[in-house]
C-alpha positions in Angstrom: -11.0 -2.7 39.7 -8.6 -3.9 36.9 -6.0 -1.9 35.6 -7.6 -2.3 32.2 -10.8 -0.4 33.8 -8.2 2.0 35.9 -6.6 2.8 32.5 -9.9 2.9 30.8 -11.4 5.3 33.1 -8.6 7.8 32.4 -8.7 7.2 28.9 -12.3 7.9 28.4 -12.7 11.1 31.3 -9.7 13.1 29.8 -10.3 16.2 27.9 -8.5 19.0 26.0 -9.9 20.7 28.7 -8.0 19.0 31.1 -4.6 19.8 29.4 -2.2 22.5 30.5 -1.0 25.1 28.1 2.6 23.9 27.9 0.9 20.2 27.5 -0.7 21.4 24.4 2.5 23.0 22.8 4.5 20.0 23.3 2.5 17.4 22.4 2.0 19.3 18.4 6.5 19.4 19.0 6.2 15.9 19.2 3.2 15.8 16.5 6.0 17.5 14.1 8.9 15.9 15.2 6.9 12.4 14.2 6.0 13.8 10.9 9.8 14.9 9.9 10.7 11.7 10.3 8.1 9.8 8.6 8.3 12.1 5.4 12.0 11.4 5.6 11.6 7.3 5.6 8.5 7.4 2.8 11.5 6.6 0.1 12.7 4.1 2.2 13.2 0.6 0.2 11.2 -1.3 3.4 8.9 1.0 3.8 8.5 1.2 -0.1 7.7 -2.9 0.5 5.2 -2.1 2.6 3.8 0.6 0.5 3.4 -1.8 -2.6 1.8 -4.7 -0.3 -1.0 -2.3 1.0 -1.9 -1.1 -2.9 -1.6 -4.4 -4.3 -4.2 -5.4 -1.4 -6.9 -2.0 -1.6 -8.4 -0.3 0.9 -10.7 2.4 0.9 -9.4 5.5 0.6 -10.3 6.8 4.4 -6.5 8.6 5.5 -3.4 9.9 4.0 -0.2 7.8 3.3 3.0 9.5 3.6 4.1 7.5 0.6 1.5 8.9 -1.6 -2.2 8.5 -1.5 -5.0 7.1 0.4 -6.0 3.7 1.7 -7.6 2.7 4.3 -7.6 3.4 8.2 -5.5 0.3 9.4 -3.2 0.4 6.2 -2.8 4.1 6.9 -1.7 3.3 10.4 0.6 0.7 9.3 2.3 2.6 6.5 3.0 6.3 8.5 3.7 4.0 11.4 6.6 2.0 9.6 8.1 4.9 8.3 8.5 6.7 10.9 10.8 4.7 12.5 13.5 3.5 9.9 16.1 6.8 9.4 16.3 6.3 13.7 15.5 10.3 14.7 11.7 9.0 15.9 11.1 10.6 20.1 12.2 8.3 22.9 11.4 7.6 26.4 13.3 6.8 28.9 11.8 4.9 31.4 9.9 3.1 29.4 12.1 2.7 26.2 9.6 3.6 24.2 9.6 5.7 20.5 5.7 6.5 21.0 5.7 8.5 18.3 5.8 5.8 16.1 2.7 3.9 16.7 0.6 6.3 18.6 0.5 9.4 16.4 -0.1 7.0 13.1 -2.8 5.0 14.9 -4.8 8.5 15.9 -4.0 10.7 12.4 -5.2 7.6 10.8 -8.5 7.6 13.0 -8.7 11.2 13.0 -8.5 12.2 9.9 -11.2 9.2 8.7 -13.7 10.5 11.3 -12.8 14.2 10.5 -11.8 14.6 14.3 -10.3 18.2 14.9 -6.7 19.0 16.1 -7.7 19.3 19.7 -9.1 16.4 19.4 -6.5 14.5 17.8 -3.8 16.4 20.7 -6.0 14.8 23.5 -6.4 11.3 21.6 -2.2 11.4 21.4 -1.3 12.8 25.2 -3.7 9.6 26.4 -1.7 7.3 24.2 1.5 8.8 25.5 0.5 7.9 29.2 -0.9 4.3 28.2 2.5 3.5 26.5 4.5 4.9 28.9 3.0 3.6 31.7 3.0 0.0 30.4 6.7 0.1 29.2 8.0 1.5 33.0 6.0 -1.9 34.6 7.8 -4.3 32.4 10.9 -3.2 31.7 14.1 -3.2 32.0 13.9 -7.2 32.2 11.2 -7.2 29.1 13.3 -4.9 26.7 16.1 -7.7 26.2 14.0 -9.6 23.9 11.3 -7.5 23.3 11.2 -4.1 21.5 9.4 -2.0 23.7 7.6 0.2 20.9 6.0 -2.7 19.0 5.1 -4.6 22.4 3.7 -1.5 25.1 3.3 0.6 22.0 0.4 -1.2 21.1 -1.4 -0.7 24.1 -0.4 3.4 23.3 -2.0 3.4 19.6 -5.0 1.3 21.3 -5.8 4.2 23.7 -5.1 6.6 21.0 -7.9 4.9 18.7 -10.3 4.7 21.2 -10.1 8.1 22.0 -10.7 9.4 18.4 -13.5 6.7 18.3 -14.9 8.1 21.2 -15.4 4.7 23.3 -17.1 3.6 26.2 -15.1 2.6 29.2 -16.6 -1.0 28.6 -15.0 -1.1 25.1 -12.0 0.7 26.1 -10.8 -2.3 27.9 -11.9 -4.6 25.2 -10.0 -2.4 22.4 -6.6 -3.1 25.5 -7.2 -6.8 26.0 -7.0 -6.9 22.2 -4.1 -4.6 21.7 -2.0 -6.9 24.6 -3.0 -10.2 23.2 -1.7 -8.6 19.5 1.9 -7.2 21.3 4.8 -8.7 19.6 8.4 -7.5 18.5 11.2 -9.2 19.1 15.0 -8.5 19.2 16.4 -11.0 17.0 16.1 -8.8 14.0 18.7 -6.5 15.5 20.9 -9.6 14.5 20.9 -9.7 11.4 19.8 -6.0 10.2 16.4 -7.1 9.4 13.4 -4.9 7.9 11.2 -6.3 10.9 12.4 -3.4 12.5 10.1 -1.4 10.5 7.2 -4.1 10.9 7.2 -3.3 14.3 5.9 0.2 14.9 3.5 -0.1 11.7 1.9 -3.9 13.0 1.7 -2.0 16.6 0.1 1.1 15.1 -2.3 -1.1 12.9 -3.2 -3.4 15.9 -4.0 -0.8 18.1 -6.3 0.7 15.7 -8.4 -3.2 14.5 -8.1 -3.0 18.2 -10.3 0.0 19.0 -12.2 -0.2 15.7 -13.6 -3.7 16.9 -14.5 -3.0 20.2 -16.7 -0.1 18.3 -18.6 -3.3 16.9 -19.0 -5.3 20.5 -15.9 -7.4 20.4 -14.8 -8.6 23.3 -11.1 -8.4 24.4 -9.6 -9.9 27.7 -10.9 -7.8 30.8 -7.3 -8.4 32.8 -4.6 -8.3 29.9 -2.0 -7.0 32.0 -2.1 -8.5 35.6 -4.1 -11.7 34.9 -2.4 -15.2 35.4 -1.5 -15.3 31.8 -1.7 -11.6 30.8 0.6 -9.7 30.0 2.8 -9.3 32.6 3.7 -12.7 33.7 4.1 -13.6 30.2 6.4 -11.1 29.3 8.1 -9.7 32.3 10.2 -11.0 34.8 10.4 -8.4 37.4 7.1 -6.5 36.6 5.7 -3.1 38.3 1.9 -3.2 38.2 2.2 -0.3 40.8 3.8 2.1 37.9 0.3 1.7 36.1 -1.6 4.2 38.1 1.1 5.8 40.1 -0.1 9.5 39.8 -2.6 8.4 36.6 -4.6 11.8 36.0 -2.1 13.8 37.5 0.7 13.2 35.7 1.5 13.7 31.8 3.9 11.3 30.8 4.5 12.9 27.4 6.2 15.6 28.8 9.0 13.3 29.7 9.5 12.7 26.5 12.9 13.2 24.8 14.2 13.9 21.0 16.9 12.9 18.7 19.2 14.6 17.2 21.6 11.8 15.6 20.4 9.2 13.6 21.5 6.1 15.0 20.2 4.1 18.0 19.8 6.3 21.3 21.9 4.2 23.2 25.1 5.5 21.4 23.8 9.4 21.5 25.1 10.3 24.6 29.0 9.3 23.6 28.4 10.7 20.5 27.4 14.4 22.6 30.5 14.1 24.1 32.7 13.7 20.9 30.9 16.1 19.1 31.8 18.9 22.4 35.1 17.6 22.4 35.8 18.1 18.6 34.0 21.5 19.1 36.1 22.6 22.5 39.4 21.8 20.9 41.3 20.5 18.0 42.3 16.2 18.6 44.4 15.2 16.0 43.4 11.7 15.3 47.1 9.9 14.8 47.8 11.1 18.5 45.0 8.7 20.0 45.7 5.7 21.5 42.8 4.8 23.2 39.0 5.4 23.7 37.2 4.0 26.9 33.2 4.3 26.5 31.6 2.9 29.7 28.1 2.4 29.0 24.8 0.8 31.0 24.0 -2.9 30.4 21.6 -2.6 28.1 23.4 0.1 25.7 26.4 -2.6 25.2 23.9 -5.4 24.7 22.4 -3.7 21.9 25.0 -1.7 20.5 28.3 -3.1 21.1 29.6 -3.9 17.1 33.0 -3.2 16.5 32.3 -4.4 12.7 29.4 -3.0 11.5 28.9 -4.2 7.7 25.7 -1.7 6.5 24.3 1.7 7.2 22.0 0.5 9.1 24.3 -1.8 11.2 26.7 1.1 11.8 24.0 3.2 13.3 23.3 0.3 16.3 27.5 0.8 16.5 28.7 2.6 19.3 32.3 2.0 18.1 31.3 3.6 14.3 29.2 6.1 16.3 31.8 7.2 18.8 34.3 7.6 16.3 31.9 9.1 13.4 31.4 11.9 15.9 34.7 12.9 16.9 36.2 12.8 13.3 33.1 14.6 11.9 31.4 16.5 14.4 28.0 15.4 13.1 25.5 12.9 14.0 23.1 13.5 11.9 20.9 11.2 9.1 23.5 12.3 6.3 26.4 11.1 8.2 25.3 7.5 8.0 26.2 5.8 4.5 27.7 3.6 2.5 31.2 5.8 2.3 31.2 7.1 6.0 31.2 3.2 6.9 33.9 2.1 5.1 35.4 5.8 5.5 39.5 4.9 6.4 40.1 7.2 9.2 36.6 6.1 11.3 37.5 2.7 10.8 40.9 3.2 11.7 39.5 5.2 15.1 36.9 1.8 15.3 39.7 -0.3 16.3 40.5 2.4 19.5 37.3 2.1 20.7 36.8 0.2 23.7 33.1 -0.5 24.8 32.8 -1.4 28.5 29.6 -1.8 31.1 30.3 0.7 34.2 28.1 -0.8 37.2 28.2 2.3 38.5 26.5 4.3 35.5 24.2 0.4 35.0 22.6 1.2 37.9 21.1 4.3 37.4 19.1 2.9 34.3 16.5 3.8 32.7 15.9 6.8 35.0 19.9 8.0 33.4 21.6 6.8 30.1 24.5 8.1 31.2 28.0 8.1 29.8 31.6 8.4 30.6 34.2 8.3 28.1 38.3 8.5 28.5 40.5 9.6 25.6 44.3 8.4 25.5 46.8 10.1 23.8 50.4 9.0 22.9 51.3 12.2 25.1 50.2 10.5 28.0 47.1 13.0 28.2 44.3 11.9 29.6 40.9 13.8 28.4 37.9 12.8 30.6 34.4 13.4 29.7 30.6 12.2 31.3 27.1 12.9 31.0 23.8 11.2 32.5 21.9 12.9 29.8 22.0 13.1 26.2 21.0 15.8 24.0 17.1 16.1 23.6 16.0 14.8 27.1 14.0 17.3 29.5 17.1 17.6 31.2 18.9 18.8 28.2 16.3 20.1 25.7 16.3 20.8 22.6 14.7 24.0 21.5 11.3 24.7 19.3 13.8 26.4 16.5 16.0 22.9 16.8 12.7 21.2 16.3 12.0 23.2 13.4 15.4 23.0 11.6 15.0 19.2 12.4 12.0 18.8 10.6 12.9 21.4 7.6 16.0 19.0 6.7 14.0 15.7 7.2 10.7 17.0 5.1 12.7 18.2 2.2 10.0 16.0 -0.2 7.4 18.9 0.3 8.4 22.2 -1.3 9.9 24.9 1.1 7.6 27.1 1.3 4.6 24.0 1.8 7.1 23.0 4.8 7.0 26.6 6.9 2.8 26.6 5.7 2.5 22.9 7.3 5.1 23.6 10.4 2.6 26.9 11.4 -0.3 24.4 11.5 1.0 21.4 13.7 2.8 24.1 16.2 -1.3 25.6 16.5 -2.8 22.2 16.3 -5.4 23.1 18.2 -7.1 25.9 16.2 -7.6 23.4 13.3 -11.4 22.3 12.7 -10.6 18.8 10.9 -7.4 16.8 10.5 -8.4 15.6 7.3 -7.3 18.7 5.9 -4.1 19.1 7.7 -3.4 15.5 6.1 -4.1 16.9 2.5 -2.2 20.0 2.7 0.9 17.9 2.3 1.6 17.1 -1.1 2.7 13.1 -0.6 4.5 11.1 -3.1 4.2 14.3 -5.1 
């Protein structure tokens, strides 16, 4: 049996029935965590691009946009996918290095709400996408995250599942809808380069793929039968030290998206766990600044590779800084998406600290990742002091949680487009997802673009 049909199997067999209680209750947490943060990148100048292209181009009007009314199910998927990714507070996984939030929930709202699927429904469609994703991105990685982004690549496979759950597949066009989705994966680094808007392609193209995906194998169309292990699948191609084992290592018995993990700064997740240790330090005691000689952050490989700027020249270039971040955090004490602008960038005294920073790669902490995205970090003072501080878990994993409240204060300050009293209405309905009859009119109590 392929691992398409093994994944196929579980896909199609799982039902709400099958989920535990606390499976339920954090799967709609990470239904409102993905909908704080899309609401917050709607006004977003890329994902305002993206908005004009899918209006200029029509659609009919079959699901919600969080930029303002309806269009059809792929452009739906494509829009609420890119935006929930682009003010960086989108879930993360760790293993896997995958934001799942950003192309699986998009892909099975957009579905949903088009087929008039009910919240149980739609929880079911989202925890089966979870797994898919996860599962996919824990094979390939860490060798396949250096030049491809995770989420746009495995997170394909995730909104596929997701689809073809709401669509209500057959096993048979399951693993059409997944050879379709792998042969579609794509997202690469190089825009990290540069400060691109492909960023925001990513999760909206993976989101929209996954969905053509599922909607044609609906119609009959066929998809390759081995997309991950064949000779030129998926992971020869893109992989060089693969896992096919982590595929179906406890499948059915396992929820993946309970490993899931939450921001709570919005900048790149590699720099969170420094930026937890300046924020306790700035909280534990008072540092004067002028009295710091020198910071030592030792990080994993793959944090330095992808975050190691020491002159970040945009918002959006500080927040893949961990020089800017590590400093932003022990001058201010905050992390959060209104730290990161234009005057916090070129804000004296963080650039001043910038130049203190030292970024190193700890083989010790290295080897510990993905399981651990740890962090040590060494503060010098001209008294000769010496302040030492390490973690192996930032704030938000399942080893340091966040709580429902956090969640809810999270979402209150990103969703601050809908009306107060509209947000605590719409919070009350995602945290009892399940009791709602049809997603449609979840989607319409929110007044978009309004």
């Amino acid at each position: 049996m392929s691992l398409s049909q093994k994944l196929a199997n579980y896909i199609h067999s799982t039902t709400y029935d099958d989920l535990p209680k606390n499976v339920v209750s954090f799967t709609n947490l990470c239904v409102l965590d993905y909908f704080g943060s899309a609401l917050a990148g709607a006004s977003k100048s890329p994902v305002k691009m993206i908005d004009e292209l899918v209006k200029e181009m029509g659609g009919k009007q079959h699901a919600s946009l969080v930029t303002g009314g309806k269009s059809s199910t792929i452009n739906a998927a494509f829009v609420n996918g890119a935006a929930s990714h682009i003010v960086e507070l989108d879930d993360i996984h760790k293993s896997s290095i995958i934001h799942a939030a950003t192309v699986v929930i998009p892909a099975a709202l957009a579905v949903a709400e088009f087929k008039k699927r009910t919240g149980k429904e739609l929880i079911t469609a989202i925890v089966a996408g979870y797994e898919v994703c996860y599962r996919i991105g824990e094979a390939v990685s860490p060798s396949h995250y250096y030049y491809w982004h995770n989420t746009a690549t495995c997170g394909t496979f995730g909104a596929a599942a997701a689809a073809a759950k709401m669509l209500d597949l057959g096993e048979g066009q399951i693993i059409h809808a997944l050879g379709n989705a792998g042969t579609q994966a794509a997202g690469l680094w190089e825009f990290i380069e540069d400060g691109a808007m492909t960023k925001q392609l990513h999760p909206g193209k993976a989101a929209m793929n996954g969905v053509i995906s599922a909607l044609l194998a609906k119609k009959g169309f066929t998809g390759a039968q081995k997309i991950l292990e064949g000779n030129r699948g998926f992971f020869k191609a893109m992989s060089d030290d693969y896992q096919a084992e982590k595929i179906t290592a406890g499948l059915g018995d396992q929820y993946k998206i309970m490993e899931n993990s939450f921001k709570i700064h919005a900048s790149c997740r590699h720099t969170h766990p420094a930026m937890d240790l300046m924020i306790s330090l700035k909280n534990e005691r008072s540092i004067n600044i002028d009295e710091i000689n020198q910071i030592n952050v030792q990080t994993y490989q793959v944090g330095y590779n992808i975050t190691n700027n020491d002159q970040p020249d945009s918002e959006y270039a500080s927040k893949f800084s961990l020089q800017f971040c590590t400093a932003l955090a022990l001058i201010n004490g905050k992390g959060g998406s209104e730290q990161f602008n234009n005057q916090t960038l070129w804000e004296n005294g963080i650039r001043e600290l910038m130049k203190r920073v030292n970024v190193q790669v700890s083989s010790e902490i290295d080897q510990f990742y993905p399981e651990k995205w740890g962090t040590s970090v060494e503060v010098y003072m001209k008294s000769g002091e010496v302040i030492k501080r390490s973690t192996d878990f930032p704030k938000g994993d399942p080893e340091n949680p966040v709580s429902v409240d956090e969640l809810v204060n999270k979402f209150m300050n990103l969703a601050r487009s809908i009306p107060e009293n509209e947000r605590m209405g719409f919070v009350h309905k995602v945290l009892h997802l399940e009791t709602i009859d049809s997603i449609r009119g979840l989607m319409e109590s929110i007044s978009y673009g309004k």
